[in-house]
C-alpha positions, -999 to 999 in steps of 0.1 A, spaced: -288 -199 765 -264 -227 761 -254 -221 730 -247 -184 744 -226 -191 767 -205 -217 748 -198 -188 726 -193 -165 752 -167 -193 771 -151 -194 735 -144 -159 735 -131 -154 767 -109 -181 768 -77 -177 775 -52 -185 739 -21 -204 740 2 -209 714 14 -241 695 -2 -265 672 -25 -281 701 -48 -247 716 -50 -241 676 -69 -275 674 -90 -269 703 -101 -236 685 -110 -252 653 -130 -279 674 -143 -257 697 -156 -237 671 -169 -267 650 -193 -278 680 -206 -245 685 -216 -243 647 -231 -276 650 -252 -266 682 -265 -235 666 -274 -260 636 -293 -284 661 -314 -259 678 -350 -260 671 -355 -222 686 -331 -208 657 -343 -227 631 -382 -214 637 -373 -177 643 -358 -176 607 -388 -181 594 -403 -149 585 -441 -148 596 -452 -116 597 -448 -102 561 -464 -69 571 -441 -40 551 -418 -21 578 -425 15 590 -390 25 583 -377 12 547 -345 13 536 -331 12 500 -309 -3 483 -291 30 476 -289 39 513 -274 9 516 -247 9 488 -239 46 501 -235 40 540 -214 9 526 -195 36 505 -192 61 536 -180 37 559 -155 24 535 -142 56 529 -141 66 565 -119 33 572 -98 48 542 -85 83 559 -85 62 592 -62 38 575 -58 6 590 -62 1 630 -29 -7 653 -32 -33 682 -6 -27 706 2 -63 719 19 -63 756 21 -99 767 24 -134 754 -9 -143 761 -24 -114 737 0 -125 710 -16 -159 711 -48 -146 712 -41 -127 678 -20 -153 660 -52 -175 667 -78 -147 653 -55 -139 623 -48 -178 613 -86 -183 617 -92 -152 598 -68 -159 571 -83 -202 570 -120 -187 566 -113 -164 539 -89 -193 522 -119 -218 526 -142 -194 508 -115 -180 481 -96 -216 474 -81 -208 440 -71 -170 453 -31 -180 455 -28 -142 463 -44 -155 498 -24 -184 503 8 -164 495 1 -135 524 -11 -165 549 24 -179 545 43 -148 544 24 -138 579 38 -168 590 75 -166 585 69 -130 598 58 -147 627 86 -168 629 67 -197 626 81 -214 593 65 -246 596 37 -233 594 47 -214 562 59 -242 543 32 -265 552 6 -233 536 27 -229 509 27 -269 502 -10 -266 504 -12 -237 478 7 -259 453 -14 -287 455 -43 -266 444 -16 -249 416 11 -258 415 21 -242 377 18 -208 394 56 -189 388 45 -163 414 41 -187 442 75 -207 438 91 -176 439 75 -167 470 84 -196 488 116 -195 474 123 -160 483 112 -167 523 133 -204 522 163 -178 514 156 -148 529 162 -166 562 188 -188 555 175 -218 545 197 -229 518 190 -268 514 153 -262 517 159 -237 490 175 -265 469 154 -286 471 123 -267 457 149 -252 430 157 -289 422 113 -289 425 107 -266 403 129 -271 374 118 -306 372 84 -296 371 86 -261 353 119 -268 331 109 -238 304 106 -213 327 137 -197 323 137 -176 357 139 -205 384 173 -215 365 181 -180 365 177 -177 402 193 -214 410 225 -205 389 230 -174 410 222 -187 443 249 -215 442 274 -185 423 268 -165 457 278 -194 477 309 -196 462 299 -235 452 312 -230 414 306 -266 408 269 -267 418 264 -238 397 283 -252 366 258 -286 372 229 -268 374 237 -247 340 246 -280 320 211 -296 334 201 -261 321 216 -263 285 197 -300 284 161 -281 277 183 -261 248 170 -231 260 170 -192 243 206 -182 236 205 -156 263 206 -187 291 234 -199 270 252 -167 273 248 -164 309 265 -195 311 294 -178 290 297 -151 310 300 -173 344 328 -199 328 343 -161 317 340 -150 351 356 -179 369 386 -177 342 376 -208 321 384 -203 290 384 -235 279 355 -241 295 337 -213 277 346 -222 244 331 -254 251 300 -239 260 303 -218 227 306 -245 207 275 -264 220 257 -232 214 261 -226 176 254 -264 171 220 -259 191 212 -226 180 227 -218 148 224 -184 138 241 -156 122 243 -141 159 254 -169 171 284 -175 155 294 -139 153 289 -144 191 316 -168 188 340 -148 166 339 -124 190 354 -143 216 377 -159 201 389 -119 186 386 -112 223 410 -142 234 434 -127 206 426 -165 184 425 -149 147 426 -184 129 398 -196 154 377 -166 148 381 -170 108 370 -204 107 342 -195 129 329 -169 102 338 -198 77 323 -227 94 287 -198 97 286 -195 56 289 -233 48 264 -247 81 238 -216 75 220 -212 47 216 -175 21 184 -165 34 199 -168 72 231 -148 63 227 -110 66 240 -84 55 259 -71 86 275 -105 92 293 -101 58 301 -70 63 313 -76 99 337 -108 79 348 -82 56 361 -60 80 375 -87 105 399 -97 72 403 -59 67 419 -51 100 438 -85 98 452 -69 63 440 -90 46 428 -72 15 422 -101 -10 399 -119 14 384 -89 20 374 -78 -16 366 -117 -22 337 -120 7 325 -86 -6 320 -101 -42 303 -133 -30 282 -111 -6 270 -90 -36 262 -118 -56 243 -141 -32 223 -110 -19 196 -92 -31 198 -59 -42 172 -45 -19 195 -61 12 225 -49 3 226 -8 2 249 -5 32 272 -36 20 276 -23 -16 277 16 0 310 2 23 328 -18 -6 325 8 -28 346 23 5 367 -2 6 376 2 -36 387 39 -35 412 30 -3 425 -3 -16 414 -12 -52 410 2 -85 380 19 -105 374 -6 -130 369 -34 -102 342 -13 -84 323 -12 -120 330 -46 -126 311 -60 -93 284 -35 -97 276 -46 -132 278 -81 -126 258 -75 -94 230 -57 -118 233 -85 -143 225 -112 -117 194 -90 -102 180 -88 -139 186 -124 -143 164 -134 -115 135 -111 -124 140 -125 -164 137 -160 -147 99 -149 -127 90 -134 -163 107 -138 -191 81 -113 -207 87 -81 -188 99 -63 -212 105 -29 -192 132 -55 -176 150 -62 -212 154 -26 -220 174 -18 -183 191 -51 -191 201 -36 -227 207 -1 -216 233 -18 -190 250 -38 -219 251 -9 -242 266 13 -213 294 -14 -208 306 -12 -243 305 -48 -249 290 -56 -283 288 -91 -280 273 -93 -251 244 -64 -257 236 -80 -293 231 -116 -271 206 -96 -248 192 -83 -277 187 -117 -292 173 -130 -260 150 -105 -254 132 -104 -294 127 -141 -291 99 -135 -258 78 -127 -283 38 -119 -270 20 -152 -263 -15 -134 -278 -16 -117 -311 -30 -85 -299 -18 -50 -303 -15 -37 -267 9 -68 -258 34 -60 -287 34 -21 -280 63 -27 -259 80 -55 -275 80 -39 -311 103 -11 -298 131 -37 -288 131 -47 -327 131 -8 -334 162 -3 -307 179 -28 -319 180 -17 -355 194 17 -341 222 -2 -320 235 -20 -352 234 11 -372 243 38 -350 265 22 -322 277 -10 -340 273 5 -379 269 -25 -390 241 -20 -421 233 -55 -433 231 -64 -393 205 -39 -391 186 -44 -428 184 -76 -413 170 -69 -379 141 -43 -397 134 -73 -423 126 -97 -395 108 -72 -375 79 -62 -404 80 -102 -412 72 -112 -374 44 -88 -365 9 -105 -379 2 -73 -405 -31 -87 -412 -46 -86 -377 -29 -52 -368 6 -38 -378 28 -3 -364 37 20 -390 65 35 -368 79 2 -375 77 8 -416 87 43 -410 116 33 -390 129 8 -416 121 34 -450 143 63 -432 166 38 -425 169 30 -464 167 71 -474 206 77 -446 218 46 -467 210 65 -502 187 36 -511 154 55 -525 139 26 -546 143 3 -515 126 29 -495 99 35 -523 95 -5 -523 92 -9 -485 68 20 -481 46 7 -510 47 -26 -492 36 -11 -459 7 8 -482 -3 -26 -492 -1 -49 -456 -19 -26 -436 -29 13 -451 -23 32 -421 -29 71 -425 0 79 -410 19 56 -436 1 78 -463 10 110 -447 47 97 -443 54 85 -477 39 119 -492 59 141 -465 91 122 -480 84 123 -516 79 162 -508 111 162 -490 127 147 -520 111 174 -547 87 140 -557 52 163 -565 41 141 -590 50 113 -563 29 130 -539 -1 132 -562 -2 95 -563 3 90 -533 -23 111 -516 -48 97 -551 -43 59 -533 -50 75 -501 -83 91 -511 -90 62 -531 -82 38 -500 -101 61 -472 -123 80 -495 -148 87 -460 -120 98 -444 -117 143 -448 -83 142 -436 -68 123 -468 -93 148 -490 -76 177 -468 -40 168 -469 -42 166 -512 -62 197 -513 -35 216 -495 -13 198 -516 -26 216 -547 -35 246 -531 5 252 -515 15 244 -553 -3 268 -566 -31 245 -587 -61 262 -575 -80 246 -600 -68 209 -590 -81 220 -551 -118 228 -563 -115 197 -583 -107 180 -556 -133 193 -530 -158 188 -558 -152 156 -554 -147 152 -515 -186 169 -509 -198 143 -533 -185 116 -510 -205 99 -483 -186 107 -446 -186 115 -409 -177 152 -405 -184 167 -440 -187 203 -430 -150 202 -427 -145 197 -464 -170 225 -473 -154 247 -448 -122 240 -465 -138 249 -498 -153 283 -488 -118 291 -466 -99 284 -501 -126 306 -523 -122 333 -497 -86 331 -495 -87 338 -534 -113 366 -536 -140 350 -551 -162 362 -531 -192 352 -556 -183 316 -555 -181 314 -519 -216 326 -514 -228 301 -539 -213 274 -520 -231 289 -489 -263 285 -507 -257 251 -520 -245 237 -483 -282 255 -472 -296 232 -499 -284 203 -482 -289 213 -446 -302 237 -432 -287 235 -396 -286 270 -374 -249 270 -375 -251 270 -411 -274 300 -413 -249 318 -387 -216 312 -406 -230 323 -437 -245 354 -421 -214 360 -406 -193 357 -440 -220 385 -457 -212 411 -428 -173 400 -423 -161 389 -456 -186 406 -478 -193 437 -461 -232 430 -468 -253 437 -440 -281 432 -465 -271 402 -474 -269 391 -439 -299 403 -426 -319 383 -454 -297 349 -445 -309 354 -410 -342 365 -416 -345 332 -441 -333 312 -411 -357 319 -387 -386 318 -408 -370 280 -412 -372 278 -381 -406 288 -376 -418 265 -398 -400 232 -382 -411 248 -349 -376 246 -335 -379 270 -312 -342 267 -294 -325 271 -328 -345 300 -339 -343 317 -304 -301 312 -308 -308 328 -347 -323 356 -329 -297 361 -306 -271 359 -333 -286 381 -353 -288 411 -322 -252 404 -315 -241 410 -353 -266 436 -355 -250 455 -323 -212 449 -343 -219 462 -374 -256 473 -378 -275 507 -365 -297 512 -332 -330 507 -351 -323 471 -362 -310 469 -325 -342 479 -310 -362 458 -334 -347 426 -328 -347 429 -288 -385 432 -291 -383 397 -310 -362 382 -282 -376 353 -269 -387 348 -234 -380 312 -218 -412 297 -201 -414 262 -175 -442 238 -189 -448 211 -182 -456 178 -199 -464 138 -200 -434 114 -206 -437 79 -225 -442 68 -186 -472 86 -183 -447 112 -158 -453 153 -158 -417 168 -161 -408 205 -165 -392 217 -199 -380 250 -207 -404 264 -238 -397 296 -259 -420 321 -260 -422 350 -291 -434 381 -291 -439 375 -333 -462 346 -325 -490 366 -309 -503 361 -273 -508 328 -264 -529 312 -236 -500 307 -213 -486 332 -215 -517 354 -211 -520 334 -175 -490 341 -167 -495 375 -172 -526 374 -151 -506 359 -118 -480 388 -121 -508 413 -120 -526 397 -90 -490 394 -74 -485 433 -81 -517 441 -65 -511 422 -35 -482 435 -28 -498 472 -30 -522 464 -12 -498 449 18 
């Protein structure tokens, strides 16, 4: 056909190079695409008429895995080699590659990868109009994109073409000022050259932007390297007043030490403490000051800027600082100068924590123990002063457990460290007045302040305070205190009150009842103790088996052997709990050497037992009883009572929810056979005879 041979006389075509045969192509081309567009024949046979299915079907995996096969095979090939041997063939494949490279651009536009190896290929090709003009048209469509310019940049240089390469630096950093790189590359481009001033007028455009302080440094380094000094301290200067930093200026006191200007670096560490503020200041830039002044011998300015560093930092940011001064003391100073600084330095980092709470108390007492350490009296009873007057916003007990002992600490201070008495009456006086005794009160407080009295030799004002103590808030432990000294002083009649109030004060209480009953019973007044735990079983408590245990431990301890087992019997008359039957049968065998005696306690408490249908407590009676039996009774008793063991049985019942649950039941053999138990019976027997029979 027409359109055929069109084609065909497109192909075959002879190419010739230059900007005209390349504009015939693309014409050429163009018509042929618009003939095969006109063509009525085309148009009809792609429509598909005959939908019959094909004899031979391919899949779409066939497909994907010839496409993988081939792929791979073009792979190990690697990529095929035209040997070109004549102008005319070079043409011919500059044309084929541009209208390769055009098509692909046309359908990948934004790919700047593309554009990028289009214009490469043409600067291979020697053809660098061509280049620029692609690399023009890739930064229409992007022209933010850092990887192009520095394409087109690297070709404009790599042959030579230094004002082209000017201009598109002078481009780009008009367009792109932050990116740091074109400068970079524009700086050392004019630095090759050898034109010092271009370079010099492209870094102070550069410093305009104020960029990062290594841009500023590279600057430095180029004044450095074409022996400006001047020049460079210039540049210095403009950089701590743009950037100022802690690493900025000691940038700057390092040249200046480098030039050999001492007084220029000094101001510079000067002029960095009063423009910058605490926070920006580190650590090493003091100690890198201290030092400086150190190797200057300068040992006064030295020891100053450590002081001032100590106090301004925290104590958290300062290890190494304080870790190098203390250093610097033991070569040039004195010992009392290290503890001065370190104290003061403590004092200031208490200070600030007293000033986010004034309350923290665990604060006050490191704040006191420092003062007391230092030995100044003064100054520790001002802390002391300070720290009594946070008192607890809310009067409740767990806020004032830490504050009461700074009252108690100080009294010892006036006394112990300061001996100053009336200092420390006075301090225990306005301690018990302070705390709100009738909501809740600490009698190590009143304990504190009576002993207090007794090393003074002042008894009667120790009686007084303790009586007042008894009175405000009639704390056991006050009781037991007051008594213990009394008894400590020879006092027994003293002690007889005292523990009288306390029974009379906490009469449900059995450990008042038991303190004054060993009272009387370590003096001797046996009497006075049964009196005594008369009295205590008559009262209404908590734990009385304690005081009745007491009782029967006191008439054992005296023999009377007879009145212990009629205390046994009356305790059984007011309760008749298993434990009760088991202590008692346990004194008849132990203590009374009655087996007898023992035997009918037990047998009286299971029959009890029985009765109230408590089966656990009269199986644990049983059990008892063939333990004590096995100890100190014969082998027929033995036998007997492991016949009358009970047996534990699963049943189940109806909760208050209507719910069946499983207990555990107790089964005796004295009860006779029971339902239950004769089923259960039954099931084992069947179980037995099944299994003989298997």
């Amino acid at each position: 056909s027409s359109e055929a041979r069109a084609v065909g006389g497109m192909s075959t075509r002879p190419q010739g190079g230059g900007k005209g045969n390349v504009q015939a192509d693309l014409e050429a081309s163009l018509n042929v695409g618009k003939a095969l567009r006109g063509n009525p024949l085309v148009s009809k046979a792609a429509r598909v008429k005959n939908r019959t299915p094909n004899p031979q079907q391919i899949t779409a995996e066939q497909i994907l895995r010839e496409a993988q096969e081939r792929q791979s095979d073009d792979l190990v090939r690697g990529p095929s080699r035209q040997r070109i041997v004549d102008e005319e063939e070079l043409q011919e494949y500059r044309v084929r590659k541009r209208k390769e490279y055009e098509d692909t651009i046309r359908r990948q536009r934004q790919n700047i990868g593309v554009w990028i190896k289009y214009a490469i290929w043409e600067a291979t090709q020697q053809e660098f109009r061509r280049a620029r003009s692609v690399f023009e048209r890739a930064l229409q469509i992007e022209y933010r994109n850092v990887s192009l310019w520095l394409k087109y940049l690297e070709v404009e240089m790599k042959n030579k073409f230094i004002n082209h390469a000017r201009n598109l630096f002078d481009r780009v950093v008009l367009l792109l000022p932050r990116v740091d790189q074109f400068w970079y590359k524009y700086a050392y481009m004019e630095e090759l050259l050898g034109n010092f001033a271009g370079a010099r007028t492209v870094y102070d455009r550069w410093m305009e932007w104020e960029p990062e302080d290594q841009a500023w440094l590279q600057y430095i380094k180029f004044e450095e390297r074409c022996g400006e000094v001047d020049r460079a301290r210039a540049v210095f200067h403009k950089y701590v007043e743009c950037r100022p930093s802690s690493a900025s200026f000691w940038r700057l006191c390092k040249f200046e030490q480098r030039q050999g200007r001492v007084d220029s670096a000094r101001a510079s560490f000067e002029k960095a403490i009063e423009v910058l503020d605490d926070e920006e200041i580190d650590e090493k830039f003091y100690v890198r000051f201290a030092q400086f002044e150190e190797k200057q011998r300068e040992i006064d300015r030295a020891r100053a800027i450590y002081k001032a560093a100590l106090d301004k930092l925290p104590k958290g940011q300062a290890e190494e600082l304080y870790r190098l001064y203390v250093a610097f003391e033991k070569q040039r100073g004195e010992r009392d100068m290290i503890e001065d600084v370190v104290m003061n330095k403590r004092r200031f980092q208490y200070e600030e924590a007293l000033k986010e709470n004034v309350r923290s108390y665990d604060v006050w007492f490191d704040y006191i123990r420092l003062e007391e350490a230092c030995g100044n009296v003064e100054r520790t009873r001002e802390v002391y002063e300070r720290a009594v007057a946070a008192t607890p916003p809310v009067a409740e007990k767990r806020y004032w457990r830490r504050y009461i002992y700074l009252w108690i600490n100080y009294g010892f201070f006036e006394e112990l460290t300061v001996g100053d008495v009336d200092r420390a009456r006075a301090v225990y006086e306005a301690a018990t007045k302070l705390v709100p005794n009738k909501k809740f009160s600490f009698g190590k407080l009143w304990q504190m302040y009576a002993e207090f009295e007794v090393r003074q030799m002042r008894l009667d004002t120790a009686r007084r305070i303790m009586g007042k103590a008894i009175a405000l808030c009639g704390k056991e432990k006050i009781f037991s205190f007051y008594a213990d000294l009394e008894m400590r002083l020879g006092n027994v009649d003293r002690c007889r009150k005292i523990y009288a109030k306390h029974v009379e004060v906490h009469p449900g209480n059995p450990k008042s009842w038991l303190a004054f009953i060993e009272l009387e019973e370590s003096l001797g007044e046996i009497e006075r103790a049964r009196r005594l735990c008369e009295l205590a079983i008559e009262e209404e408590m908590e734990t009385p088996e304690l005081i009745w245990k007491r009782y029967i431990d006191l008439e054992i301890a005296n023999d009377e052997v007879d009145r212990a087992r009629a205390l046994w019997e009356r305790l059984l008359e007011r309760t008749q709990h298993v434990r009760v039957f088991s202590a008692f049968a346990d004194f008849e065998a132990k203590d009374a050497k009655n087996i007898e005696n023992a035997r009918a306690v037990l047998r009286k408490g299971v029959a009890v037992m029985k009765q109230e249908q408590k089966n656990e407590e009269r199986s644990m009676l049983l059990e008892h009883w063939l333990t004590l039996e096995r100890e100190v009774g014969n082998n027929e008793h033995v036998a007997e009572l492991e016949s009358k063991q009970a047996k534990k049985v699963k049943k189940r019942r109806k909760d208050e929810d209507g719910i069946w649950e499983e207990y555990v039941d107790f089964v005796f053999p004295d009860d006779g056979p029971q339902k239950n138990l004769k089923i259960l019976e039954m099931a084992q027997a069947w179980k037995r005879r099944k299994l003989a029979q298997t």
